[in-house]
C-alpha positions, 0 to 999 in steps of 0.5 A: 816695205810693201807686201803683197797679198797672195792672190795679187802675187799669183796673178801678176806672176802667171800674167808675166809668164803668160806673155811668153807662154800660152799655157800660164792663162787662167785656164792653163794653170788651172788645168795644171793645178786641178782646179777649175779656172773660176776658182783659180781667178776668185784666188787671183781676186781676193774673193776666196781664202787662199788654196791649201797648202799642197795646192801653194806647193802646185802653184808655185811649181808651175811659177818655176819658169821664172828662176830661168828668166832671172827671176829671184823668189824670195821668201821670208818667214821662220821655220818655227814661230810661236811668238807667245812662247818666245816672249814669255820664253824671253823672261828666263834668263836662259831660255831653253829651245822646247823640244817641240821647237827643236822636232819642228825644225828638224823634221822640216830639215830632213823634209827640205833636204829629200825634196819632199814638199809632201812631207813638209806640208804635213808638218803644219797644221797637221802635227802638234809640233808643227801647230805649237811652231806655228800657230798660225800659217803666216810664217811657215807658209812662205816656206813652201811657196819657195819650197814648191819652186824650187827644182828636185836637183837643187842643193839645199843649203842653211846658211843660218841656224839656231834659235832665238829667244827660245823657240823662234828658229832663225833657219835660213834655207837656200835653194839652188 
């Protein structure tokens, strides 16, 4: 499986884009994002931490034109991931779902379906719910990647649900 870092993604994106359309330059997205276009190619680069999570929402809105062209934007990652608590959830011989968990993954249903990627950003890290789901962005953060693509009309559909181990939620969300 090859993975690549987010500043590659961005920037190999807006330049497809860019063939067809002026606007999606360094300078254009930026001007969109509300950032200046030094720190949009620093992003590009690798020089500077990704933006905040509202600003990934922004990012990939401006990305949407790419589900036109055919494009597929996929995201993987788990609505809720405390791989700690899992393991040690994994001991028991029926590990039960945390209340938090269970909060976590509910609110971000609710949020996911009225399309309000503000509230969804909101849930992590800002929430103790959302910070005992995700101790750390790597697997919420694709959500919103995806999230922020996808049109206010889109249905929104979860083709999987549950949890595994305890508090790993197997949620599958798809949009369109």
């Amino acid at each position: 499986v090859h993975t690549m870092a987010f500043g590659d993604y961005i920037r190999q994106r807006r330049e497809l884009l860019l063939d067809d359309d002026r606007s999606f330059s360094v300078r254009g997205v930026a001007a969109r994002l509300g950032v200046q276009p030094s720190y949009l190619s620093k992003v590009e680069r690798e020089t500077v931490p990704p933006p905040s999570e509202a600003k990934i929402v922004e990012l990939a809105a401006s990305l949407r034109e790419l589900r036109y062209d055919g494009a597929l934007i996929f995201a993987s990652g788990n609505l809720t991931h405390n791989l700690r608590d899992a393991l040690e959830r994994m001991q028991q011989p029926d590990p039960q779902t945390p209340d938090w968990a269970r909060r976590f993954d509910d609110d971000a249903v609710v949020a996911l379906e009225q399309h309000d990627t503000a509230r969804l950003v909101s849930l992590w890290p800002d929430t103790d719910h959302g910070r005992k789901s995700h101790p750390s962005g790597d697997h919420w953060l694709p959500l919103l990647y995806a999230a922020g693509a996808a049109d206010r009309d889109d249905p929104i559909r979860f083709p999987i649900q549950g949890f595994d181990a305890g508090s790993l939620s197997m949620r599958t969300v798809l949009f369109g």
